[in-house]
NUMAR-19848 format. One record per residue (C-alpha): x, y, z. Coordinates in nm, 4 decimals. Layout:
N
- east	north	up
- X	Y	Z
...
END
This chain:
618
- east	north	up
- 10.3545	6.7772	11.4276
- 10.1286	6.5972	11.1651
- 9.7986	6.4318	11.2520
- 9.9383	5.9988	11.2488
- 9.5949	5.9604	11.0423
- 9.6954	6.1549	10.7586
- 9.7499	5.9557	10.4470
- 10.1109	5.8478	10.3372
- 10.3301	5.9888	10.1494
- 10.3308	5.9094	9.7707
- 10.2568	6.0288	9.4565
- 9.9274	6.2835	9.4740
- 9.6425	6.2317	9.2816
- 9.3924	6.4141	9.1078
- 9.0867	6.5999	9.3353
- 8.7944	6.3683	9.3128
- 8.4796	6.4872	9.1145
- 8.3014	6.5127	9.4237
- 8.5004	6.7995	9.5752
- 8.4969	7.0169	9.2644
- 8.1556	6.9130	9.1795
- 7.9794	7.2480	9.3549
- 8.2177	7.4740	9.1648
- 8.1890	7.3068	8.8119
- 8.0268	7.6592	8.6737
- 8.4008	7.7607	8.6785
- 8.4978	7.5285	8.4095
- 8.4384	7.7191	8.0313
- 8.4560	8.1130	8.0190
- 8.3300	8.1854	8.3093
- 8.5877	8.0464	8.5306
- 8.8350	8.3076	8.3516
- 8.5932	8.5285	8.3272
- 8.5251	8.5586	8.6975
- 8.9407	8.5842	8.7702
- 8.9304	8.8729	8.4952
- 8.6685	9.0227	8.6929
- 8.8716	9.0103	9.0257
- 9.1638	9.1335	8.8644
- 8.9884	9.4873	8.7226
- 8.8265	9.5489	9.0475
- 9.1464	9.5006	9.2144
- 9.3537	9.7079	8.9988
- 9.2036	9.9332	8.7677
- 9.0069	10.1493	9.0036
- 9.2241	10.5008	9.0588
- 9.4701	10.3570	8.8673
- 9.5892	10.6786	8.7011
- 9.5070	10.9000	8.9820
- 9.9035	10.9517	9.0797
- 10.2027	11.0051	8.9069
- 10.4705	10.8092	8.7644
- 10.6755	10.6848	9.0580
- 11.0370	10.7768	8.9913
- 11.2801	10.6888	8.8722
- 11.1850	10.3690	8.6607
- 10.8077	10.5073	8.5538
- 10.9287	10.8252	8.4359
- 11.2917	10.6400	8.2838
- 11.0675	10.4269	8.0620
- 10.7976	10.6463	7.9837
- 11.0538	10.9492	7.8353
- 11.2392	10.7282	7.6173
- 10.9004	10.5662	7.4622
- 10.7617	10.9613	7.4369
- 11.0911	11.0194	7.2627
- 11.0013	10.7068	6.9608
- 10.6620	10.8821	6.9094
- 10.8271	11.1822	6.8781
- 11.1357	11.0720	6.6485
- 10.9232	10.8093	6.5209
- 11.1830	10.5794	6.5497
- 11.0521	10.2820	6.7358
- 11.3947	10.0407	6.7266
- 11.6366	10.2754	6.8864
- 11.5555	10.3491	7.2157
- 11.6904	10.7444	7.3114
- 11.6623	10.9072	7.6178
- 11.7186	11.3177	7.6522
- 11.7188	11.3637	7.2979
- 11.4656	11.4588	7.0308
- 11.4394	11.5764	6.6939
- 11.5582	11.9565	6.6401
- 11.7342	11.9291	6.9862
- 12.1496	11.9847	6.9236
- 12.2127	11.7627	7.2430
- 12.4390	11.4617	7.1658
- 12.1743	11.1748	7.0782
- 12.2089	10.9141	7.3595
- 12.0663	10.5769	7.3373
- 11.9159	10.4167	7.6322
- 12.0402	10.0050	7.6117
- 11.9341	9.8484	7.9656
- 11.5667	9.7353	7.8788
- 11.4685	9.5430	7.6132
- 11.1933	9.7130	7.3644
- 10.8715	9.5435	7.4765
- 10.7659	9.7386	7.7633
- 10.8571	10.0906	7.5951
- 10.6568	9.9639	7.3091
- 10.3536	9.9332	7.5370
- 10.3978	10.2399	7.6697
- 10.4642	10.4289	7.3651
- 10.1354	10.2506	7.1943
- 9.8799	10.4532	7.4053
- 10.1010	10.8097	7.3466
- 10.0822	10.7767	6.9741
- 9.7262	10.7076	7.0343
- 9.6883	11.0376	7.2830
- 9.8930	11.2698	7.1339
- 10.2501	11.3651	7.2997
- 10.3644	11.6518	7.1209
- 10.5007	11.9520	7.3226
- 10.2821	12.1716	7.4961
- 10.2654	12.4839	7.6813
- 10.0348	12.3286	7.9035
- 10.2335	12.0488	7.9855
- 10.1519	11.6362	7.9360
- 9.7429	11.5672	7.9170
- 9.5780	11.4675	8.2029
- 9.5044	11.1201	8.2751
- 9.8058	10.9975	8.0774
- 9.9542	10.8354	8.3275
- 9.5875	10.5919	8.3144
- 9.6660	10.5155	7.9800
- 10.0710	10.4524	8.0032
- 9.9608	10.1930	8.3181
- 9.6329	10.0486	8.1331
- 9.8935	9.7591	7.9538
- 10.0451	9.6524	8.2597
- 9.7403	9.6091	8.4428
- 9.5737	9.4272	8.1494
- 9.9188	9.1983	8.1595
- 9.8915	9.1736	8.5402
- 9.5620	9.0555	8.5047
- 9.6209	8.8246	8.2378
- 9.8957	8.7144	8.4667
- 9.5746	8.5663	8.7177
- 9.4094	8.4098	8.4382
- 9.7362	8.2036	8.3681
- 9.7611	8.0834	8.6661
- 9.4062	7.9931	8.7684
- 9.3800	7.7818	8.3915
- 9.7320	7.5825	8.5298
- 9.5716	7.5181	8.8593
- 9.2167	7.4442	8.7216
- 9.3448	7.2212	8.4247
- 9.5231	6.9867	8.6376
- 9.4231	6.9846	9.0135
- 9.0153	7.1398	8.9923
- 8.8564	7.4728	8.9715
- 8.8849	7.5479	9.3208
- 9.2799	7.5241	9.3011
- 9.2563	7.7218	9.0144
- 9.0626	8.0041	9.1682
- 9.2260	7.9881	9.5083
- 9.5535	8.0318	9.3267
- 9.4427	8.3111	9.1546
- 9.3043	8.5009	9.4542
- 9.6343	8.4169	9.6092
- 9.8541	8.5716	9.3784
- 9.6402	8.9002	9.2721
- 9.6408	8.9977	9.7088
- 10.0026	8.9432	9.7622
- 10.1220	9.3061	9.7532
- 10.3769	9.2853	9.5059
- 10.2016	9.1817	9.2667
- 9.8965	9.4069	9.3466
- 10.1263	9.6727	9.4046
- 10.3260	9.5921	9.0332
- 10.0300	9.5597	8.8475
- 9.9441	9.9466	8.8908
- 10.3378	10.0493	8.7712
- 10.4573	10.1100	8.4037
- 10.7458	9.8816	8.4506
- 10.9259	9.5576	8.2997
- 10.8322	9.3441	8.5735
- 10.4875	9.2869	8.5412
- 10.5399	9.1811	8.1295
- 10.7742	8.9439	8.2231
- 10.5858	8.7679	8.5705
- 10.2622	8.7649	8.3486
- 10.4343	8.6017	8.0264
- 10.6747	8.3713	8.2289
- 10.3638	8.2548	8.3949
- 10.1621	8.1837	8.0627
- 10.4456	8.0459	7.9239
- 10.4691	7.7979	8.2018
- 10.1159	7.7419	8.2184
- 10.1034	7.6606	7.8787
- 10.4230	7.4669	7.7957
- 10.2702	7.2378	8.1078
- 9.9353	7.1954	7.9440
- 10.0615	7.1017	7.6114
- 10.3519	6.8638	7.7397
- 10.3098	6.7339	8.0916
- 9.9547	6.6339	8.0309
- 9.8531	6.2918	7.9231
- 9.7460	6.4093	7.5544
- 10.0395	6.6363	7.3893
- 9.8693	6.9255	7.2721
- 10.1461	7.1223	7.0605
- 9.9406	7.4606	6.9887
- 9.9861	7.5223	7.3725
- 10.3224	7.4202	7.3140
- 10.4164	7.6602	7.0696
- 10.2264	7.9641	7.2033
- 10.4157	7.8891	7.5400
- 10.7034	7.9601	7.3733
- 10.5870	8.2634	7.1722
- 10.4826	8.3737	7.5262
- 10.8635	8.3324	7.6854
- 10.9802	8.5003	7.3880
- 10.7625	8.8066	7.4468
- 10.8948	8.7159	7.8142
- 11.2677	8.8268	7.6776
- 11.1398	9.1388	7.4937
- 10.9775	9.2651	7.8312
- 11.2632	9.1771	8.0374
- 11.5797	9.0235	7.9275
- 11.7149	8.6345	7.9008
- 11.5898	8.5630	8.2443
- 11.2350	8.4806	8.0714
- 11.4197	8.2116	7.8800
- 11.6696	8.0841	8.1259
- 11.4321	7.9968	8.4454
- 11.1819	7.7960	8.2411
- 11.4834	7.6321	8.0497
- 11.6259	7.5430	8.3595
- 11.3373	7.4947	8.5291
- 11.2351	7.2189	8.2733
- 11.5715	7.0946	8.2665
- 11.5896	7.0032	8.6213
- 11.1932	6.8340	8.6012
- 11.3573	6.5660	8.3699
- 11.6461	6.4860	8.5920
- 11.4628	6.4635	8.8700
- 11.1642	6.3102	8.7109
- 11.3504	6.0677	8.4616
- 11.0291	6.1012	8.2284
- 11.2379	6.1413	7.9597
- 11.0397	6.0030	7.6983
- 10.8076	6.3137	7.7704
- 11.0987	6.5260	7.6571
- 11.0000	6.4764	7.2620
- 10.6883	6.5783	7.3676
- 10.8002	6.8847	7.4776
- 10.9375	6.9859	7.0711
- 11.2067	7.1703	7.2245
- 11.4274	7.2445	6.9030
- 11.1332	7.4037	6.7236
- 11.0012	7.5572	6.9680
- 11.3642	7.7198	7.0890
- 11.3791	7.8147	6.6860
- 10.9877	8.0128	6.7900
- 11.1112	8.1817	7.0844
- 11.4113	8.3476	6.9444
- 11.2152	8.4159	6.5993
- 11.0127	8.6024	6.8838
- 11.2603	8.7493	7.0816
- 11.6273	8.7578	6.8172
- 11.5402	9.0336	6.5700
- 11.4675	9.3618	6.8031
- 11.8312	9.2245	6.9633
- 12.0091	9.1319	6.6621
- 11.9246	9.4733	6.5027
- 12.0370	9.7101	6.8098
- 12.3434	9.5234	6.8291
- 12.4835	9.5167	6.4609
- 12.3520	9.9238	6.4154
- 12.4743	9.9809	6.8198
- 12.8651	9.7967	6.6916
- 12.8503	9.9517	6.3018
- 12.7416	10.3277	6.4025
- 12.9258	10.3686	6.7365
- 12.6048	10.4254	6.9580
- 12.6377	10.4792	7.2781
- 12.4352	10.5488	7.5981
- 12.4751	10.8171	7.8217
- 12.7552	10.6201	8.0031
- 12.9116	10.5733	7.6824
- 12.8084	10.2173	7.6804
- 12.7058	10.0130	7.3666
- 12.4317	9.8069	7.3910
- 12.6250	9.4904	7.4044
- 12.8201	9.6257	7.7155
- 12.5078	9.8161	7.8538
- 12.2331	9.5030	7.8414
- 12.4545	9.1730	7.8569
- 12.7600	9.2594	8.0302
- 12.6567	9.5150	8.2556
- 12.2494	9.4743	8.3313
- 12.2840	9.0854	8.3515
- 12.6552	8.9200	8.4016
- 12.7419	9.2040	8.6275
- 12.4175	9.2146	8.7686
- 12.4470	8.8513	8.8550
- 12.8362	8.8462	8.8917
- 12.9262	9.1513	9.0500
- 12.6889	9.4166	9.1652
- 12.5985	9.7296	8.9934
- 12.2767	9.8315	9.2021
- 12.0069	9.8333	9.4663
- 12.1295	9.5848	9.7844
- 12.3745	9.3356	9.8704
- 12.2277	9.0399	10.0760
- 12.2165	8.6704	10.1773
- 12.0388	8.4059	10.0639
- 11.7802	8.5163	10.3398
- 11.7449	8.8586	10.1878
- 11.4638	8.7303	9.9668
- 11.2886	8.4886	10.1918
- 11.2561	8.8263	10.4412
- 11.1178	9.0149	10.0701
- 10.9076	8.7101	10.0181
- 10.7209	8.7422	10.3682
- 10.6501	9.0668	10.3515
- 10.5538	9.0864	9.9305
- 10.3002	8.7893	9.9600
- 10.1224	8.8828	10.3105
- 9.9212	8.6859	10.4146
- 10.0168	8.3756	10.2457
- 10.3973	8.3129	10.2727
- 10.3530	8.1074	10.5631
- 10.1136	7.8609	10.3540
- 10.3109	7.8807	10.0674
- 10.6549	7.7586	10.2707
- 10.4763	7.4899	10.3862
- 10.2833	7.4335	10.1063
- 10.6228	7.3655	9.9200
- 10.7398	7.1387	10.1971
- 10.4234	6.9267	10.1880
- 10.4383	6.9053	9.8063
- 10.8105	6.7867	9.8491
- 10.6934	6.5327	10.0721
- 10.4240	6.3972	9.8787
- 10.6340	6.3752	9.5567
- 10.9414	6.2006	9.6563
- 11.0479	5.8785	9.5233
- 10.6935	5.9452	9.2749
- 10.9892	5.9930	8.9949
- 10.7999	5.9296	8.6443
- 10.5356	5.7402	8.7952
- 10.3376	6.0484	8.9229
- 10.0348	6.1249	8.7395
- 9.9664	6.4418	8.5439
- 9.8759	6.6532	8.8481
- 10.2314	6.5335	9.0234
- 10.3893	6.5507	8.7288
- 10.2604	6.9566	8.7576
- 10.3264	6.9795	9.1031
- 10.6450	6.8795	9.0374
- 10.7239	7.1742	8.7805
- 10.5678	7.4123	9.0441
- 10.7929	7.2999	9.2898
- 11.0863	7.3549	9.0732
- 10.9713	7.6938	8.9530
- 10.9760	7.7906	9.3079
- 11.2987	7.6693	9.3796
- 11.5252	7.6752	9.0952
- 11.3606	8.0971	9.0738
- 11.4527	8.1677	9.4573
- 11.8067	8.0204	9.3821
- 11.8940	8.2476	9.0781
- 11.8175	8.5560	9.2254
- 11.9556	8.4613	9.5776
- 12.2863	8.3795	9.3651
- 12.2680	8.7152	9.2159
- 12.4959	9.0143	9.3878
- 12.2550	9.2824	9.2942
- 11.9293	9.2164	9.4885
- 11.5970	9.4284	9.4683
- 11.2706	9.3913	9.6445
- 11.0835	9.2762	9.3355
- 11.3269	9.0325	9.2370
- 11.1226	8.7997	9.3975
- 10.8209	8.8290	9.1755
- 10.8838	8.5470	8.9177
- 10.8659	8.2596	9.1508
- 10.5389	8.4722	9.3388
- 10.2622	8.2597	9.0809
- 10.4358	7.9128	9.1442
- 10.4617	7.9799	9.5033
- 10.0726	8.0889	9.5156
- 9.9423	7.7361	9.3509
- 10.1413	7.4905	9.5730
- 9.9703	7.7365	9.8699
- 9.6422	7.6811	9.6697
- 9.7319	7.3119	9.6791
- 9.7881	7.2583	10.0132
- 9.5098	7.4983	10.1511
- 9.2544	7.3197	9.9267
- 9.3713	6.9356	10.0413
- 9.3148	7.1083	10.4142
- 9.0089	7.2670	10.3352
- 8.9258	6.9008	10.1918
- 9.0361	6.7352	10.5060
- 9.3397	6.5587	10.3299
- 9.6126	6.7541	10.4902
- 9.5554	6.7774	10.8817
- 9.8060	6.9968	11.0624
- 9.8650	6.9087	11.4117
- 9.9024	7.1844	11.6587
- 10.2629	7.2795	11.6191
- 10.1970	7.2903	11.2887
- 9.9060	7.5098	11.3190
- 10.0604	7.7454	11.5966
- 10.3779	7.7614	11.3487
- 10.1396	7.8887	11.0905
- 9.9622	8.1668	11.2952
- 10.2850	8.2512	11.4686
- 10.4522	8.4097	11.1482
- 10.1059	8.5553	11.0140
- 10.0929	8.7217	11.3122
- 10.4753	8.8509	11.3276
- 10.4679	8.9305	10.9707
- 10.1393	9.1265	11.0244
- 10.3287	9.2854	11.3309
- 10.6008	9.4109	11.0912
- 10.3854	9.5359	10.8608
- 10.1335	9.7434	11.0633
- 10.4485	9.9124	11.2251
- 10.6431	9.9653	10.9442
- 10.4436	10.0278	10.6261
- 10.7734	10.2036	10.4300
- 10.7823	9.7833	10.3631
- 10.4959	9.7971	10.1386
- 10.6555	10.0922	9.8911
- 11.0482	9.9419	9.9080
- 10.8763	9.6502	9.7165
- 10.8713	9.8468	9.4104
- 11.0697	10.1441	9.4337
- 11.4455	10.2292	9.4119
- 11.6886	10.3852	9.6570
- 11.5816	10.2289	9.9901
- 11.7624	10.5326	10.1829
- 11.4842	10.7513	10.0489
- 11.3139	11.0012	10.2960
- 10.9636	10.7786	10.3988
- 10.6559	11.0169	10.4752
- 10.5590	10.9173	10.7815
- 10.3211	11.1180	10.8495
- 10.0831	11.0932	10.5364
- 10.1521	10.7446	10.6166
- 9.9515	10.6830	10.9378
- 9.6295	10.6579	10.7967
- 9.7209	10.3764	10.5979
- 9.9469	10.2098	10.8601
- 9.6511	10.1769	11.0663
- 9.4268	10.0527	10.7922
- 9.6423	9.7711	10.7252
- 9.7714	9.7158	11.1374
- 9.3684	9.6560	11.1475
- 9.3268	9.4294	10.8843
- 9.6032	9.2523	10.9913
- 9.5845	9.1807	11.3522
- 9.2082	9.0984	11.3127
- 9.3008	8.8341	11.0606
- 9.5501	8.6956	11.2549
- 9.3357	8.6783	11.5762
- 9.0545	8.5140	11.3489
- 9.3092	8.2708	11.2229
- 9.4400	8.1941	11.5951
- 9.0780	8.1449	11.6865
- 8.9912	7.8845	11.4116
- 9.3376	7.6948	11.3759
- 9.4452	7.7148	11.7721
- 9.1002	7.6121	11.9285
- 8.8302	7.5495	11.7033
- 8.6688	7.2079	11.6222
- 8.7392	7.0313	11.2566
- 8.4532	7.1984	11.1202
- 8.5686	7.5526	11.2603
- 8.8962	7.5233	11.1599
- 8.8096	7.4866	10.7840
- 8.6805	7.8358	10.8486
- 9.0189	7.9859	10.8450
- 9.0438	7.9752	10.4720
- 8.7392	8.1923	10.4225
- 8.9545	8.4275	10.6935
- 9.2441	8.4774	10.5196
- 9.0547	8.4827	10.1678
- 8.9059	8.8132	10.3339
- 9.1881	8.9473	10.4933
- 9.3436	8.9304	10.1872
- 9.1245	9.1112	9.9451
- 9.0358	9.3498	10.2280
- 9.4380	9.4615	10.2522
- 9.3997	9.4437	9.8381
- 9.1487	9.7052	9.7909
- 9.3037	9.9002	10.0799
- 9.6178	9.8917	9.9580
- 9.5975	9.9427	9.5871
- 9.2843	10.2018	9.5961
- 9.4161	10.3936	9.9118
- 9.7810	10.3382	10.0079
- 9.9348	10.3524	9.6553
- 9.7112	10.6905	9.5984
- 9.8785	10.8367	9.9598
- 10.2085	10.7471	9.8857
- 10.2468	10.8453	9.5284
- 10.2621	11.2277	9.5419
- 10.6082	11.1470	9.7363
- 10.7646	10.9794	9.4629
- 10.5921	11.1785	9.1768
- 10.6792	11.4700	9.0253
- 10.3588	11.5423	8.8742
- 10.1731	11.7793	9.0523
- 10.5024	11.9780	9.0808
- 10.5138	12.0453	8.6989
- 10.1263	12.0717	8.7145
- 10.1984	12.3783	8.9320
- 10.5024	12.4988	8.7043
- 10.2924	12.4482	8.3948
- 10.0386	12.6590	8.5348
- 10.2377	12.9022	8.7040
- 10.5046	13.0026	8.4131
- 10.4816	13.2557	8.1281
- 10.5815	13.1676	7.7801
- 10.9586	13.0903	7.7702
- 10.9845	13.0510	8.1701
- 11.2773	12.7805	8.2065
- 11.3391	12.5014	8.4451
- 11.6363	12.3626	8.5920
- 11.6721	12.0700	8.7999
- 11.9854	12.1545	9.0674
- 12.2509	11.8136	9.1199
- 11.9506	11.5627	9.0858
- 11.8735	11.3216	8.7960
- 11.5371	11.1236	8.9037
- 11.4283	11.0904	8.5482
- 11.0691	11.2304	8.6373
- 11.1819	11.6225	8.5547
- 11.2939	11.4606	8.2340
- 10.9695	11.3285	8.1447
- 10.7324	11.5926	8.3016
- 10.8895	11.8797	8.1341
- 10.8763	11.7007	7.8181
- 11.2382	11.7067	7.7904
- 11.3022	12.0683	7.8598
- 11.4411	12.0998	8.1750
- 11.7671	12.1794	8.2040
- 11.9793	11.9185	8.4133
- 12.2370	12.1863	8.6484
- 12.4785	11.9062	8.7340
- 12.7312	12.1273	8.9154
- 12.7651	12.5186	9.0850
- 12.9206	12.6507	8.7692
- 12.6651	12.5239	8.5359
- 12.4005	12.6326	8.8109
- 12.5408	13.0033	8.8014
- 12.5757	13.0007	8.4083
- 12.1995	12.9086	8.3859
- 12.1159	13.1827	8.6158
- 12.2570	13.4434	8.4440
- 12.1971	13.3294	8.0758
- 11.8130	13.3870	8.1911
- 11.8351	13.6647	8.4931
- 11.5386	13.8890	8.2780
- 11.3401	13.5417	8.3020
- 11.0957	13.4016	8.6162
- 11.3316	13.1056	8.6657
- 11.1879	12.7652	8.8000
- 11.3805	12.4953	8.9677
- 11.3419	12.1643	9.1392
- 11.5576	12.0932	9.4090
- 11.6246	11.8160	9.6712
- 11.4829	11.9328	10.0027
- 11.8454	11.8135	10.1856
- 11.9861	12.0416	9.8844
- 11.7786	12.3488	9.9288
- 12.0615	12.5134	10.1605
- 12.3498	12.4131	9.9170
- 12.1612	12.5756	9.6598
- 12.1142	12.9001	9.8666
- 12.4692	12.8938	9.9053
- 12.5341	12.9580	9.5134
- 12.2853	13.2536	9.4875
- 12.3435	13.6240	9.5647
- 12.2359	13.8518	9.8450
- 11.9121	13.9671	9.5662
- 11.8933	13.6269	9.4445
- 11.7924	13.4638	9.7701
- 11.5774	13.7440	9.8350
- 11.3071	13.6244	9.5732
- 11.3531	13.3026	9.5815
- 11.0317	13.1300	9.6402
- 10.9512	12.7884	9.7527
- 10.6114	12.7366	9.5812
- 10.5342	12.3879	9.6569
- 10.5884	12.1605	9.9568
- 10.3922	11.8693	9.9354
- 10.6045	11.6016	9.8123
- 10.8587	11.5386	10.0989
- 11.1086	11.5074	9.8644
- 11.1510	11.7418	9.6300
- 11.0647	12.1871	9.6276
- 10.9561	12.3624	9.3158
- 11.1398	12.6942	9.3393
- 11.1168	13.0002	9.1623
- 11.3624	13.3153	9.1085
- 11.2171	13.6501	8.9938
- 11.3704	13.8152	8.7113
- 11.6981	14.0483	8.7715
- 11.7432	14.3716	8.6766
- 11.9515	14.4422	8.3671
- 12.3203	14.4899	8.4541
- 12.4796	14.7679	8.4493
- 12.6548	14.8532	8.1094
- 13.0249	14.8252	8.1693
- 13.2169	15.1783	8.2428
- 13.4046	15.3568	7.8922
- 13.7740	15.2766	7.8842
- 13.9825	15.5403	8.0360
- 13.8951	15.8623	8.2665
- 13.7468	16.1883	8.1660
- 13.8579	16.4183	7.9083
- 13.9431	16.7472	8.0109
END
């Protein structure tokens, strides 16, 4: 229940001089400056002290280590390099931008085989990009929030988004998400400086759309669709559509796909004229557009099935603590802008946009079949500046929330605090694949109690300040969650991410293999494709998809020390296919990840030669 003093409803105005005036020293360089700042404290530290996280870090990584290798950096391959005589099969389902960054920093370091395996600290370098991006990211979106509704918006909203854990969490992965979230949100940020504001300013018009096309490069059409339709619906609604020529939306469509069209154009004409194919025997039309968006959308190919509600459950738990302000944060901002049509100012006319953005993103990808954790990222930065709104118009004294209100507010903090304490396998399914997979529970504890602390004394603090304190104490609870969230930041990016990662790594196993086999030792991975054995062997291992190829690459190297990697819920059907001397030596050598064993088999002795034709000649 609101506060009857509050003021009306109606279109929202601009933050008075006054109330930004103490944080002016944000406006220039080193307003940016400072988010930058935030941003590589926050993510950099440790940030190559783990392995790729299969199967997407390792996916990526190979088939960018494969165009160093082949030198061919417009047709992505994956299990295939030059000299090999395996087919050559193409890998269509990402677009080229991401491998690009990752296959930058490899030609720089050097990925040609070695006995010794990949360098270390690699995997530093193959994340350094998205971190820089994820960063960049929080720099977007505190410039929106500073341009048009004051510093403090603009660094609140910043803080916001770089502590929810998906993005925190996102920002240390080599993966297409964070490319797109970071250029979507520049591309926003700066189609809505150079057209929503009072003075046009087309160089931010036309980088915004350079940005989105980038945004399609990194990710697919979903860059260009959301702020198309998110525009699209801002005019209806609005009816400013004398703003629209503002906007230059033919040339700057013609920018984005001179940005985005060419990499597409040319995989799809040498894809349809030379019959390539991925390992699926998909071409890339079939592979990216039919099946990795229409289907996607249409049908279901992967990850979960859900309602609507699927993502508002991934949205509590990936923004902790601020989902609760940023749902009602959106509710107040649709409150305060209706009927303001295209009389609302230049901050309305923004709040507006972020509204949509919020919206119009949550709709697509509850419409979609296929539903992921992270597919709840794009609409994270909009959602994180209408929380910023509404927390700094409390903070202000503007927006007064009456006691249900309040109690509402504290109430799901605390639950979704609850939830995450006892259940931290919540904080990796944000970014990982197969759901189902075995959680380490154990190596967990330390940071389920890290964050269960963290938590619940947040969520007292904030019950403290917003249940019982006087005016002046209650503004106190934004300084409370401000600190609760960078403290669950740091602990969760420079300690969780660290404890988690040998489980879905296969690094230190091939670390161990590397250092453990003699010249011409093989490999073989037994009825498991994870994509990180790809990668870590540099494309070497030997994929044993069935018993009969299992058995024919045992005995094609019985005078060899034989490696393997196995499933741990596999290890007994392997033992199954071996001999009574074969299971003798075998060796498990490493059991930390709770996933997979490295095995090994000790060479065989020679067989017998067979016995002469006929008996004995007397």
């Amino acid at each position: 229940m609101e506060n009857p003093q509050q003021p009306p409803a109606g279109p929202p105005a601009a933050p008075p001089a006054s109330a930004t005036g103490r944080l002016a020293w944000l406006q220039g360089t080193r307003g940016w400056l400072l988010v930058a700042a935030l941003g590589l404290a926050l993510y950099l530290p440790w940030l190559g002290s783990t392995g790729l996280w299969d199967p997407w870090e390792p996916h990526y990584a190979e088939v960018a280590r494969e165009m160093v290798v082949s030198g061919n950096w417009l047709e992505p391959t994956w299990e295939w390099s030059p000299g090999q005589s395996r087919d050559r099969k193409h890998f269509f389902s990402k677009p080229a931008l991401t491998l690009w960054l990752l296959a930058a920093p490899m030609a720089l370091a050097g990925v040609e085989p070695s006995p010794a395996g990949l360098r270390p600290g690699l995997e530093w370098l193959l994340r350094l990009p998205f971190a820089l991006l994820a960063i960049a990211g929080l720099v977007f979106a505190f410039l929106l929030g500073r341009r048009f509704f004051g510093p403090r918006v603009g660094l609140l909203a910043a803080v916001i988004l770089a502590t929810c854990p998906q993005y925190y969490f996102i920002a240390r992965q080599a993966m297409t998400d964070m490319p797109f979230v970071a250029l979507l949100t520049g591309g926003m940020a700066l189609l809505a400086g150079g057209g929503l504001d009072d003075r046009p300013r087309p160089g931010l018009l036309y980088t915004g759309y350079a940005l989105l096309g980038l945004g399609v490069l990194a990710k697919g059409l979903l860059a260009a669709l959301l702020p198309g339709l998110v525009f699209l619906l801002y005019f209806v609604i609005s009816w400013d559509w004398a703003r629209l020529a503002r906007m230059r939306v033919w040339s700057g469509a013609a920018l984005l796909i001179a940005v985005a069209a060419p990499w597409f154009v040319y995989l799809s004409l040498t894809s349809a004229l030379q019959a390539l194919q991925d390992d699926e025997g998909k071409t890339f039309f079939q592979r990216f557009f039919l099946h990795d968006h229409l289907y996607r959308l249409a049908s279901g190919v992967h990850g979960d099935r859900g309602t609507f509600a699927y993502f508002i459950e991934q949205l509590g738990l990936g923004t902790h603590p601020w989902f609760p302000f940023m749902a009602w944060g959106a509710v107040r901002s649709a409150r305060r802008l209706e009927g303001g049509g295209a009389a609302l100012d230049r901050a309305g006319r923004v709040e507006l946009l972020l509204w949509l953005w919020a919206v119009a993103g949550f709709a697509l990808v509850a419409l979609s079949v296929t539903k992921f954790h992270h597919y709840a990222l794009p609409m994270v930065p909009a959602l994180a500046l209408l929380a910023a709104l509404w927390l700094d118009r409390f903070a202000r004294g503007e927006e007064r929330p009456g006691r249900l209100t309040a109690l509402a507010l504290v109430l799901f903090v605390a639950l979704i605090s609850r939830d995450l304490g006892l259940l931290p396998k919540a904080f990796t399914d944000l970014f990982v694949y197969k759901y189902e997979r075995p959680f380490p529970a154990a190596e967990a504890l330390v940071g389920q109690i890290g964050f269960a602390a963290l938590f619940g004394l947040m969520a007292l603090g904030l019950a403290g300040l917003l249940l019982r304190g006087r005016e002046q104490l209650r503004r106190l609870a934004l300084p409370v969650l401000v600190a609760g969230a960078l403290a669950s930041a740091v602990w969760g990016g420079w300690y969780y991410f660290q404890a988690m990662g040998p489980h879905w790594s296969q690094r230190h196993l091939f670390d161990a293999y590397h250092a453990l086999r003699a010249p011409d030792d093989p490999i073989g991975a037994y009825l498991m494709n994870w994509r990180g054995e790809t990668f870590y062997s540099q494309n070497e291992v030997t994929q044993l998809k069935n018993n009969a190829g299992l058995k024919a690459w045992l005995a094609e190297h019985r005078d060899r020390r034989r490696f393997l990697l196995v499933e741990q819920a596999r290890l007994e059907k392997l033992k199954e296919q071996l001999g009574p001397e074969q299971r003798k030596s075998l060796r498990v050598l490493d059991r930390t990840c709770n996933k997979f064993f490295l095995l090994s088999l000790e060479p065989e002795p020679p067989a017998p030669p067979p016995a002469p034709a006929g008996g004995a000649q007397g």
